[in-house]
C-alpha positions, -999 to 999 in steps of 0.1 A, spaced: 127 891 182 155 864 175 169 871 210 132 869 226 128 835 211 159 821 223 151 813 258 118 794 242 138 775 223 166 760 252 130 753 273 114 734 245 152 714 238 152 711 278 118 699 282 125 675 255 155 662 273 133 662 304 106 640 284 136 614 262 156 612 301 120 603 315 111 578 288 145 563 293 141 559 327 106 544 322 121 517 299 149 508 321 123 504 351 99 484 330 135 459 319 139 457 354 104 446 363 104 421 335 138 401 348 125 398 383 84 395 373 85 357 370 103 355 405 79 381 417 53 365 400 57 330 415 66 346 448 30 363 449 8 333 433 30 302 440 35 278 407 0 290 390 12 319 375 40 315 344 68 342 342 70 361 302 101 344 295 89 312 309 60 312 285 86 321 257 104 292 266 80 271 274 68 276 235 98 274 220 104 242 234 75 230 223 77 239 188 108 228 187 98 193 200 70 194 177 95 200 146 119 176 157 89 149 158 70 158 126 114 158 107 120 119 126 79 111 111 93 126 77 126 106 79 108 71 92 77 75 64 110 77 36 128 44 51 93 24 51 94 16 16 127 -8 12 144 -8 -21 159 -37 -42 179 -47 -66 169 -81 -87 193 -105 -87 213 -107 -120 200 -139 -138 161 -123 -122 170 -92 -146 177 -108 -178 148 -132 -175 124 -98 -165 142 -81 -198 134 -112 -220 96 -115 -204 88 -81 -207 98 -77 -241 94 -110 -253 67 -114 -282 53 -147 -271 21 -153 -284 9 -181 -254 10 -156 -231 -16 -178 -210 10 -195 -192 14 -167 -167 -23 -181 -152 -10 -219 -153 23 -205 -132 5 -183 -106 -21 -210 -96 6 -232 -94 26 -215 -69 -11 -210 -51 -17 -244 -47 17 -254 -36 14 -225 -11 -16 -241 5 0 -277 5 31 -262 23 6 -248 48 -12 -281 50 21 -299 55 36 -271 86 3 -272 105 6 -310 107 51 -312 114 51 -278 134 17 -264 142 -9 -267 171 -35 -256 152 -53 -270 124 -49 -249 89 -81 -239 82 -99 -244 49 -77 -234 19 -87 -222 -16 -78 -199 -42 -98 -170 -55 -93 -151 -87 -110 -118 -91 -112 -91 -118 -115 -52 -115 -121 -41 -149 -121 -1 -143 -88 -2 -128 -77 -30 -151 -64 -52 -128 -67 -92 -120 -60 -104 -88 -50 -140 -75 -52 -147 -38 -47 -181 -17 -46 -184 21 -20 -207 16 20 -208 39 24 -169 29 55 -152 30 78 -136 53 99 -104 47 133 -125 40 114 -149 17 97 -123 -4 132 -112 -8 148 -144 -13 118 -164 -34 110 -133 -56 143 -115 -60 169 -146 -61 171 -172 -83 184 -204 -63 174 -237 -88 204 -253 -100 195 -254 -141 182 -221 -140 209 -201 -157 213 -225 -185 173 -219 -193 176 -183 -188 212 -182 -212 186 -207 -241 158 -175 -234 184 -151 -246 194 -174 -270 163 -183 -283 162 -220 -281 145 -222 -248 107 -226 -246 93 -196 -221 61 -223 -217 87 -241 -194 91 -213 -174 76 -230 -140 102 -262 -143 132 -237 -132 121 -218 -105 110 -186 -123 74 -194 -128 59 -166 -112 81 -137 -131 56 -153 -162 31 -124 -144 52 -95 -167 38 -114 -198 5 -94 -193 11 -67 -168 36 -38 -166 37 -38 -128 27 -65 -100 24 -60 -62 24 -88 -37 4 -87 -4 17 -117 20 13 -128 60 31 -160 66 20 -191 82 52 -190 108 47 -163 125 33 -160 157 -6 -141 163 18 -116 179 45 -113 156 19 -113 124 30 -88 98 17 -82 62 42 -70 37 37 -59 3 61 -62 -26 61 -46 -60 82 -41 -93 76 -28 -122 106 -46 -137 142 -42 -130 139 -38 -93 114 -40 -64 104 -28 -32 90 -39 1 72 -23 28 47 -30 61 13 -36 48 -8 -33 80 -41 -18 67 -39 -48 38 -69 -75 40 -66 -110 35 -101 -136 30 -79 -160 51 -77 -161 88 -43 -169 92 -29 -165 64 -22 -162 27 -9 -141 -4 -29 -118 -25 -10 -110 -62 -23 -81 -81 -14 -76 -118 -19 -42 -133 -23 -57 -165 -12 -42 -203 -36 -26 -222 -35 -53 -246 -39 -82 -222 -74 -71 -212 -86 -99 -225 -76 -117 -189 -103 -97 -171 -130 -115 -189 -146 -136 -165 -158 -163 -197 -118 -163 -205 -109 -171 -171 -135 -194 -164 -116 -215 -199 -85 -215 -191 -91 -225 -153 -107 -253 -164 -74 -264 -186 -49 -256 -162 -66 -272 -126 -68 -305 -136 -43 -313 -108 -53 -287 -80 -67 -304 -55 -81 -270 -35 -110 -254 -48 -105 -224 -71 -134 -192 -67 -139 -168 -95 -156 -136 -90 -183 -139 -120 -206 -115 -130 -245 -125 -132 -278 -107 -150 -306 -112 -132 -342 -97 -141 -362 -81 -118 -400 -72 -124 -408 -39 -122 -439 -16 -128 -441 1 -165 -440 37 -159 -442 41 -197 -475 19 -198 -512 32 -196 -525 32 -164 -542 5 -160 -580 1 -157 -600 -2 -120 -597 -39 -101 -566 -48 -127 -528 -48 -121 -501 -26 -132 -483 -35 -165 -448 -52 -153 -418 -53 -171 -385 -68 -165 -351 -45 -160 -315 -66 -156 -291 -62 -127 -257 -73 -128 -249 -93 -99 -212 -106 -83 -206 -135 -63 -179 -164 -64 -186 -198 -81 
């Protein structure tokens, strides 16, 4: 029986050999087909028809180009946003304000509508030396967002370019200057004089723990206009495109936003405001807006009354409604 079975055996390992040598050749065949199919391929259909490796390579290159795009996106989206140091005598008057325990801490609203108003005379003063066109009408407007806690002071005053944001509120340039800042530390200097040197608008970290600036300057050209935004939350700042940013002036202006310290929500009190407004604009000559908020009454039908009787009117009552405007 084990020599019957023999022979069975070689023609099974032969046929097996038969099928693998088959199978090989097969594979080769199809290899061969593949290298020459896109020539074939073109050959038969002209340029409709795409070769395997063409596609391959075709989608490769496109990923690849895709990739490359979405990494120089990545890289340009991390070098938008600009990063700077505040100039020395800038730190050590933000380390004093921030930490000082000044109890007038209203100057900060006496400084920053200042600086408006000067920004709107300065605008006044380049559309008559160096402008074509007349400035339009300027104003200031001061409104309050009390669920996000912040105030905001606008003007469509000069603005700012992206060197002057950098210069006017990282640099301190008034002669004077260090000797206040050196009294600050020292204790003899009165922070209420803050506007007289230069440093008005760093007043702002009195009441808030960080401040962004939104600017388009007067200079530039309608097709060179560019909004910028700056922002610190003390010791150094940054500045970046603000494109999408909106402005109530036409041409122009700065918009300053104060995130203000949880205890210095007293300054989004419109009544508040409204006070100290009044104290510090007797010398503004531009008029100053404030978002205020209104009750009105409305008349309404009492649901909760009987119903009333046939030929007479429904019971009224009256319901408030808070409404905003500028005054």
């Amino acid at each position: 029986m084990p020599f019957a079975m023999r022979p069975q055996v070689a023609a099974g390992a032969k046929h097996r050999s038969s099928s693998l040598l088959t199978g090989a050749v097969a594979v080769g065949a199809a290899w061969a087909l593949l290298a020459v199919a896109p020539a074939c391929f073109s050959v038969l259909a002209g340029s409709r028809v795409i070769g395997l490796q063409s596609v391959r390579s075709s989608d490769l290159s496109r990923q690849s180009s895709s990739l490359r795009r979405a990494t120089e996106a990545a890289e340009q989206t991390d070098t938008d946003v600009e990063n700077y140091e505040f100039q020395a005598e800038v730190s050590r008057v933000m380390d004093i304000i921030i930490n000082s325990l000044y109890s007038n801490k209203d100057v900060f609203l006496r400084e920053l509508v200042s600086n408006a108003a000067d920004a709107c005379d300065k605008k006044r003063f380049l559309a008559l030396t160096e402008s074509d066109a007349p400035p339009e009408p300027m104003k200031l407007r001061i409104k309050t967002d009390k669920d996000a806690r912040i105030l905001t002071i606008e003007d469509n005053g000069v603005g700012m370019q992206k060197s002057e944001l950098i210069e006017n509120l990282g640099r301190i340039a008034r002669s004077g200057t260090a000797n206040f800042v050196k009294g600050l530390e020292q204790g003899s200097s009165d922070v209420s004089l803050i506007g007289q040197f230069g440093v008005g608008f760093y007043s702002a970290f009195l009441v808030a723990n960080k401040v962004e600036v939104v600017t388009r300057s007067f200079r530039d050209g309608e097709a060179d206009k560019k909004s910028w935004k700056w922002m610190s939350e003390g010791g150094s700042f940054t500045i970046e495109e603000a494109p999408n940013e909106e402005f109530f002036g036409e041409q122009s202006g700065t918009k300053i936003m104060l995130h203000l310290k949880e205890e210095a929500q007293e300054y989004l009190d419109s009544g508040k405001l409204s006070d100290l407004l009044k104290k510090y604009s007797e010398f503004i000559t531009f008029p100053i807006e404030l978002w205020n908020e209104k009750v009105q009454y409305d008349q309404v039908v009492d649901e909760s009354a009987p119903p009333p009787a046939e030929g007479e009117k429904p019971k009224m009552k009256s319901v408030p409604r808070s409404v905003y405007e500028w005054e």
